[in-house]
FIBA-822104 format. One record per residue (C-alpha): residue number from 1; residue in one letter; x, y, z. Coordinates in steps of 0.25 Angstrom, whole numbers. Layout:
! FIBA-822104
vomar, torse, x, y, z
NUM, a, X, Y, Z $
...
END
This chain:
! FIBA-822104
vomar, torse, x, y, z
1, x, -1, 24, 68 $
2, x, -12, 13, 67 $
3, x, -11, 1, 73 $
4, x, -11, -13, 66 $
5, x, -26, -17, 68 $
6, x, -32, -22, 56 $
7, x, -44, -30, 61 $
8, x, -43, -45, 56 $
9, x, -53, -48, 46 $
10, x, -50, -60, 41 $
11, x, -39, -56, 31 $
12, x, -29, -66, 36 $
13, x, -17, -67, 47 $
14, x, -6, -73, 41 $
15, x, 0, -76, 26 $
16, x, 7, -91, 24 $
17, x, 16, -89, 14 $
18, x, 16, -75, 14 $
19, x, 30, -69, 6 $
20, x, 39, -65, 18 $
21, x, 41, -49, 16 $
22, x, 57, -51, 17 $
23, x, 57, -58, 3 $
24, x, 56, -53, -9 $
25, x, 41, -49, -14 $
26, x, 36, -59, -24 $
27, x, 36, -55, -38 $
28, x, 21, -47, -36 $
29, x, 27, -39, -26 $
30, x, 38, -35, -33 $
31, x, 28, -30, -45 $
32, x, 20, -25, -34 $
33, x, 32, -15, -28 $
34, x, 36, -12, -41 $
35, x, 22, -9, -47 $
36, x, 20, 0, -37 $
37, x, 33, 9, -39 $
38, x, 26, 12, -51 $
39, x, 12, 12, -48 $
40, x, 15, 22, -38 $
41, x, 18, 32, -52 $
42, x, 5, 28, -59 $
43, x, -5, 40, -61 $
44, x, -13, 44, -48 $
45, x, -26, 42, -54 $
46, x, -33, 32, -66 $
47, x, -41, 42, -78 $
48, x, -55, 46, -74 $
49, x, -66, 38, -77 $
50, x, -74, 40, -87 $
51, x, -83, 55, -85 $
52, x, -72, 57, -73 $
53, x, -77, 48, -64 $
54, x, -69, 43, -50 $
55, x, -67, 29, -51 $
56, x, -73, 21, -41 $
57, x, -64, 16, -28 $
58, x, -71, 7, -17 $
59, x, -62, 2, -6 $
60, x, -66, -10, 3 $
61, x, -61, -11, 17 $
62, x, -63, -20, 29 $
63, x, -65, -12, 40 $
64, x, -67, 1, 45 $
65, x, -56, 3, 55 $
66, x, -42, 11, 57 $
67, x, -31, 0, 56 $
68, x, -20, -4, 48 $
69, x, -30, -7, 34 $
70, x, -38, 3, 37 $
71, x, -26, 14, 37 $
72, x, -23, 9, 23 $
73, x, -36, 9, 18 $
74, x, -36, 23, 22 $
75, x, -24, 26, 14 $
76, x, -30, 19, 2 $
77, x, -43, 26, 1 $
78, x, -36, 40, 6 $
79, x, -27, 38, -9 $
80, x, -38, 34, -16 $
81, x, -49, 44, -10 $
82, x, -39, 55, -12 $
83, x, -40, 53, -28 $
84, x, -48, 61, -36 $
85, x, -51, 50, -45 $
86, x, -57, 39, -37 $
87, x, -70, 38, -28 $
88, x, -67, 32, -16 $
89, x, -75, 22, -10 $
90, x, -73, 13, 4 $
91, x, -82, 0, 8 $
92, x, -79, -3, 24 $
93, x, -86, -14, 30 $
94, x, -99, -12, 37 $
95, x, -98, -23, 48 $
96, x, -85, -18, 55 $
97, x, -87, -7, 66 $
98, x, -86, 9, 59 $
99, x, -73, 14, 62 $
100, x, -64, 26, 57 $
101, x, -59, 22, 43 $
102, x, -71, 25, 36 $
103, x, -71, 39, 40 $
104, x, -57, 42, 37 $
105, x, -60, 35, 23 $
106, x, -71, 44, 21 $
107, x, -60, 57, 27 $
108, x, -53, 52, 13 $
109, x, -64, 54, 5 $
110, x, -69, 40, 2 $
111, x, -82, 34, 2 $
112, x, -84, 26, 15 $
113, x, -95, 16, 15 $
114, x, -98, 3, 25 $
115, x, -105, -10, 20 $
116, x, -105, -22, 20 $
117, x, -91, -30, 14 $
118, x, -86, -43, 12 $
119, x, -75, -41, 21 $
120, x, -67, -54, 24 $
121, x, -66, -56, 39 $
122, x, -64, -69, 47 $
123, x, -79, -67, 51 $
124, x, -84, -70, 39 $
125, x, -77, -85, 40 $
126, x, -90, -92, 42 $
127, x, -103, -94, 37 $
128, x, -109, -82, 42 $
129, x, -98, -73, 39 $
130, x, -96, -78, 24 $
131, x, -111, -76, 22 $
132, x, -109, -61, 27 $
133, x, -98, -59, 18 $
134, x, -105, -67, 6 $
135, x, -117, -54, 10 $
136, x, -107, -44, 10 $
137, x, -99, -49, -3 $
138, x, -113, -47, -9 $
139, x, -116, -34, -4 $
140, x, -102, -27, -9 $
141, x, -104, -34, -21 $
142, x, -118, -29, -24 $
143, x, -112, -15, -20 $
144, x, -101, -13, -28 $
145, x, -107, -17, -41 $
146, x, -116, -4, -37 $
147, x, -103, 5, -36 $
148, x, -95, 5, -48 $
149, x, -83, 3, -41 $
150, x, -70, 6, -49 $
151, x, -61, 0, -41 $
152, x, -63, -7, -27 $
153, x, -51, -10, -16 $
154, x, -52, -20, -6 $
155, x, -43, -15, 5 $
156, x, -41, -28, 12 $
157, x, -40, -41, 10 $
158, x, -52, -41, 19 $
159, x, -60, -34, 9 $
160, x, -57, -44, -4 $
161, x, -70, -50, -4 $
162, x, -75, -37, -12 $
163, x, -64, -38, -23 $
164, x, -72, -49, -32 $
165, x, -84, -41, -26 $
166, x, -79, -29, -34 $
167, x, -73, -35, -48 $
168, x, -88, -43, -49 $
169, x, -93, -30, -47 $
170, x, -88, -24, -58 $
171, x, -74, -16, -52 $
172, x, -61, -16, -61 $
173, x, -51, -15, -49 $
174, x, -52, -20, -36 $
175, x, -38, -17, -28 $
176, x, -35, -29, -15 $
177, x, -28, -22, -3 $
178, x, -21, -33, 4 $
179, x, -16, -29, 18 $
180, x, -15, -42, 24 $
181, x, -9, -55, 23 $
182, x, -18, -67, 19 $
183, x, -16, -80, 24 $
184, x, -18, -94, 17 $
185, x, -33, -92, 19 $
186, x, -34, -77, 16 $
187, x, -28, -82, 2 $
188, x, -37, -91, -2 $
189, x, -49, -82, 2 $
190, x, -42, -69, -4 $
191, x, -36, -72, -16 $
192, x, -49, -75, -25 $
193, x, -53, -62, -18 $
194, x, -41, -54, -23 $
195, x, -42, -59, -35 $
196, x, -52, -50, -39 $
197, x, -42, -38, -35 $
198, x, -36, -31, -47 $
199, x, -25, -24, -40 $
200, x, -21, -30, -25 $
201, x, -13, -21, -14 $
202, x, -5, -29, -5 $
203, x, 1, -20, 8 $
204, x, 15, -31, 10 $
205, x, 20, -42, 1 $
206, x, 17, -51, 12 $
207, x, 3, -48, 10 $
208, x, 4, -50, -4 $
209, x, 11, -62, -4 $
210, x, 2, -69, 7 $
211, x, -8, -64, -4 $
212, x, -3, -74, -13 $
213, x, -4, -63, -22 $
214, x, 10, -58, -24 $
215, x, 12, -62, -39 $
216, x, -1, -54, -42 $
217, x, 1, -43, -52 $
218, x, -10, -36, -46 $
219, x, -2, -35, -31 $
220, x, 4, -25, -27 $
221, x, 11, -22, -14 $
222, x, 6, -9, -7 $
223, x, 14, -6, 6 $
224, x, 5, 2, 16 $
225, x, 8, 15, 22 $
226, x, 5, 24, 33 $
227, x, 5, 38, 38 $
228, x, 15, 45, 45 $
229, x, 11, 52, 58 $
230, x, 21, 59, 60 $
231, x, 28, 70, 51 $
232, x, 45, 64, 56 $
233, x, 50, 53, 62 $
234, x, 46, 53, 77 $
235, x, 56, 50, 85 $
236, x, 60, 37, 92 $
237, x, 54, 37, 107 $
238, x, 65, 40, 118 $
239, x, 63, 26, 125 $
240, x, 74, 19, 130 $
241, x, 70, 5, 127 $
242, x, 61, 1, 113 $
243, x, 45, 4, 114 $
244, x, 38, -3, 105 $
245, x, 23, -3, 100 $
246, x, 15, -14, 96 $
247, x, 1, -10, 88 $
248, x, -9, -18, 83 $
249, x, -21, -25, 87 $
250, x, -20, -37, 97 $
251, x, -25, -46, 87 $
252, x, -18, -62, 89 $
253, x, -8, -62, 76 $
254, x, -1, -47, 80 $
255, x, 9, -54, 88 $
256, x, 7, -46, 103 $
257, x, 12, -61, 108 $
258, x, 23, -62, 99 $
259, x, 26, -46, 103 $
260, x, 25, -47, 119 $
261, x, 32, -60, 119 $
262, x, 44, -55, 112 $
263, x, 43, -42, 121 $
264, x, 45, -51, 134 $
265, x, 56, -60, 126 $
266, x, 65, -48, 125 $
267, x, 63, -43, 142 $
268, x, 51, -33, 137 $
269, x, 61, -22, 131 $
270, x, 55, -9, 130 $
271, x, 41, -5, 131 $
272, x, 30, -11, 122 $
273, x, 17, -5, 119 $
274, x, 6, -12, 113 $
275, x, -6, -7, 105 $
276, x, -19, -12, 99 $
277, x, -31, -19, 104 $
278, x, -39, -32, 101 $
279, x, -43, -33, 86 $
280, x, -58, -30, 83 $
281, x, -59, -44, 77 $
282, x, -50, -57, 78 $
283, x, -41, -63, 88 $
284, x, -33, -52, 98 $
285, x, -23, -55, 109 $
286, x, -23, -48, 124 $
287, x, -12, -39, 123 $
288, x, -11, -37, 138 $
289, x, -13, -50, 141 $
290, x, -2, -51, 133 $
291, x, 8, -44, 137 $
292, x, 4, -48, 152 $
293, x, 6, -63, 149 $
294, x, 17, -61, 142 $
295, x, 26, -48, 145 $
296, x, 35, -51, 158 $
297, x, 36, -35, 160 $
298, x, 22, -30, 153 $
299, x, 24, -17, 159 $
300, x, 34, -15, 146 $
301, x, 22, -18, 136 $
302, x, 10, -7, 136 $
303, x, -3, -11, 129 $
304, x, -9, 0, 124 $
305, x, -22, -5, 115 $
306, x, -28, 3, 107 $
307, x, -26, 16, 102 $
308, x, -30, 27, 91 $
309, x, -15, 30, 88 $
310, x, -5, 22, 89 $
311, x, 7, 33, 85 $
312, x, 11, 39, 98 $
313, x, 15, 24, 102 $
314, x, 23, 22, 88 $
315, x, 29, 33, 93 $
316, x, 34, 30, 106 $
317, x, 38, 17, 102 $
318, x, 51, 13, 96 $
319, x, 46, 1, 88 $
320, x, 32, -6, 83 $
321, x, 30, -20, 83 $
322, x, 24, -29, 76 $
323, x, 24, -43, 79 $
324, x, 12, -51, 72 $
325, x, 12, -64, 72 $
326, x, 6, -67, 58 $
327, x, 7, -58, 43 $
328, x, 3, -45, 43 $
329, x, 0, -38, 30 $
330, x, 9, -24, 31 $
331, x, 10, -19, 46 $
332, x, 3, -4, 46 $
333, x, 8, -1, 60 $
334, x, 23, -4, 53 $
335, x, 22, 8, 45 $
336, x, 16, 15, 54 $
337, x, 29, 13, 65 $
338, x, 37, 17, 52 $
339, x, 30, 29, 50 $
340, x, 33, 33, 65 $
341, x, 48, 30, 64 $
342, x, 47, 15, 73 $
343, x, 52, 3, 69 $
344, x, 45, -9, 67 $
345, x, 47, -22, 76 $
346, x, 40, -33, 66 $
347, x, 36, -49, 63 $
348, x, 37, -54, 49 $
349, x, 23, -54, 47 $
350, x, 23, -50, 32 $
351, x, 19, -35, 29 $
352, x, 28, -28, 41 $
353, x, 40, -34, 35 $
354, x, 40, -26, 24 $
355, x, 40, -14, 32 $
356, x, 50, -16, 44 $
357, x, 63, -18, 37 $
358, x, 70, -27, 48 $
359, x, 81, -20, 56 $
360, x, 78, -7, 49 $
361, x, 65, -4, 51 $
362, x, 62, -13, 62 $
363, x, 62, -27, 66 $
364, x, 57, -41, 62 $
365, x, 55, -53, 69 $
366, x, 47, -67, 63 $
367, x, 33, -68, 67 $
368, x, 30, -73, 81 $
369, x, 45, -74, 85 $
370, x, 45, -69, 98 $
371, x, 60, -71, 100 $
372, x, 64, -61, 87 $
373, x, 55, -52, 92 $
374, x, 61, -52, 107 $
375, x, 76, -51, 101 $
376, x, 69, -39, 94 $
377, x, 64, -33, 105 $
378, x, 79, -37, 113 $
379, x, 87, -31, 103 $
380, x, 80, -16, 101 $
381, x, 84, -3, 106 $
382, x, 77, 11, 104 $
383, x, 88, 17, 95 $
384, x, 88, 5, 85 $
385, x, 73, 6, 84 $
386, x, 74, 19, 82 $
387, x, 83, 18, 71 $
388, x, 74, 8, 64 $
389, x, 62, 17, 67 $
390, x, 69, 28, 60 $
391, x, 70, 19, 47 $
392, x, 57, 15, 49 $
393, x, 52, 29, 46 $
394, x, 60, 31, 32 $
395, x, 54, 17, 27 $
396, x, 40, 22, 31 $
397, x, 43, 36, 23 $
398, x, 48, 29, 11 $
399, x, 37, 19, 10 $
400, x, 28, 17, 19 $
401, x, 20, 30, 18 $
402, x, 5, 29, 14 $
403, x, 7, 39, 2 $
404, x, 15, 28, -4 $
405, x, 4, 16, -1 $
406, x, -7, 26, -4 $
407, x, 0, 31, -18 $
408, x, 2, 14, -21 $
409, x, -12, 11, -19 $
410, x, -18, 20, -27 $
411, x, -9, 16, -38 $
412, x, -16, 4, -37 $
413, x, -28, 10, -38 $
414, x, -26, 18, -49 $
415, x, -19, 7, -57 $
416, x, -32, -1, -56 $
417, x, -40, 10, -60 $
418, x, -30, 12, -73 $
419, x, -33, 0, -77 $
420, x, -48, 4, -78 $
421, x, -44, 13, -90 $
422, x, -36, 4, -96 $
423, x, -24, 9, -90 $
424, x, -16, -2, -87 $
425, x, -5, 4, -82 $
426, x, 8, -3, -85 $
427, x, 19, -6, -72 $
428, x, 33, -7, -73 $
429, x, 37, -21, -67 $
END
């Protein structure tokens, strides 16, 4: 289990005009979902190059962390590394802290090397910050016209600055992981910038239509997965009234207000227990401050902060919730309740309403309505979430499983590198 911790970098809080997940995809989505039923069939691997060499894969990531992008960076380059065809390369950012992804990149078999990227954070909005990433821009672009790079993918939005980088430099295919929504300014930044993309990835159609992009032929819609820590379903805790697990960091737009308000609405029902701590970079909130301000019974809310692993309280929990206030791009900690056999308790903020399915696989309420949530919270007993927990599991198991993203993603791949050989490989629509 990981929390939901992605640092904020700039990539955007909320989508305007984002497509609500409850309607049907726009036309690009559908050839998305569609294309990827058969892309999933394609051959494993593209022909050897000529005299048998690997082709070339660099992937570009923002940071150097453990949280909810990194985990997916880690199952892209573990698919990819695990390839006999492809030599792997990964570009992390040298101005962050050193942290444990690079090693377990390197445990994968991947080449693991820090320097200096043009990664778009909010720090670089002023004159000093653009100059920096102006240098840096320079440097990765001076680097990669030295490498030979087949293919190169950006693994965020945050690392699309390199995309024009790569395709001036000579590389066919450049592949754009988008894993969070962009708002009205993130589109007019981004857009020229994934321009340069051959293929894009998009984790929800939330964040593909926040994208502006969901009429692309070169979108496709790769939900994201997660392990499963535990071989069978663990059981529902014996508690006789509902404990539920809020986790993620105590950044401003996760909703702890929205949460503790409700809690105290609805007579503080249960026990709550509260993970995370403040975010390394960006606005936080003061969790128990909070809950003292707010919650007329605070001894039914336990702050916990932050922890290593999060799966023994998944699993005395009956329910996870998540109450952000603004868009989030697919909600890892979703999946990761699923995977244990809890339900979801969820705002419509884009990506996680794709996953829960409301009233079967948990709940979900409108962003910031502390009213819904409360009558939520009212209206729950242990046996009903368990129920739902249990359906939580089998829609994990049927398609939410990191074989099935990994297996997607290189699909991606190696369609970009068929149409190196001239293979352009012809897709039922």
């Amino acid at each position: 289990m990981t929390l939901d911790t992605t640092r904020t970098t700039g990539r955007g809080a909320g989508a305007p005009g984002a497509a609500p997940a409850d309607a049907d995809a726009a036309p690009g989505a559908r050839r998305a979902e569609q294309w990827l039923l058969d892309a999933a069939d394609l051959p494993e691997a593209p022909p050897r190059l000529p005299g048998g060499r690997r082709s070339r894969v660099l992937v570009v990531h923002s940071s150097d962390e453990l949280y909810g992008s990194d985990r997916i960076v880690l199952e892209v380059v573990g698919e990819l590394a695990a390839r006999d065809d492809l030599d792997v390369t990964v570009w992390l950012p040298s101005d962050v802290a050193v942290g444990p992804l690079g090693p377990q990149l390197r445990e994968l078999g991947a080449r693991v090397e820090r320097t200096a990227l043009p990664i778009l954070r909010r720090s670089h909005l002023g004159p000093v910050g653009i100059a920096r990433l102006a240098r840096d821009a320079a440097r990765t672009a001076a680097r990669l016209a030295g490498r030979h790079f087949d293919l190169v993918y950006c693994a965020t939005s945050a690392c699309l600055v390199v995309a024009p980088l790569a395709r001036l430099a000579g590389v066919q295919h450049v592949v754009g992981h988008l894993q969070e929504p962009w708002g009205d300014t993130d589109r007019k930044g981004l857009r020229p910038l994934a321009r340069a993309c051959t293929a894009l990835v998009a984790v929800s159609r939330s964040v593909l239509g926040s994208s502006g992009l969901e009429g692309d032929d070169r979108a496709v819609v790769v939900h994201n997965g997660v392990p499963r820590r535990s071989p069978d379903l663990v059981a529902a805790p014996e508690h006789r009234l509902p404990h539920y697990l809020m986790a993620s960091r105590w950044n401003s737009h996760k909703g702890h207000s929205t949460l503790l308000t409700a809690w105290n609405a609805a007579g503080c029902p249960g026990q709550l227990v509260v993970l995370g701590g403040p975010p390394a970079v960006g606005a936080g909130v003061d969790v128990p401050a909070l809950v003292q301000a707010i919650v007329s019974r605070p001894e039914t809310v336990t702050v916990v902060g932050q922890v290593e692993d999060a799966t023994p309280y998944v699993r005395d929990a009956d329910a996870i919730v998540l109450p952000t206030d603004t868009l989030e791009g697919f909600g890892l900690v979703a999946l990761e309740a699923f995977s244990e056999g809890r339900p979801v308790v969820a705002s419509r903020s884009g990506g996680p309403e794709e996953v829960v399915v409301d009233g079967e696989t948990g709940w979900l309420f409108d962003r910031r309505d502390v009213d819904a949530l409360a009558d939520l919270f009212a209206g729950l007993d242990v046996d009903t979430l368990a129920a739902a927990g249990r359906r939580a599991q089998a829609a994990y198991q049927e398609r939410y499983t990191p074989e099935k993203m990994r297996r997607r993603i290189g699909a991606v791949v190696s369609r970009e590198l068929h149409r190196e050989h001239g293979q352009d490989l012809a897709v039922a629509s």
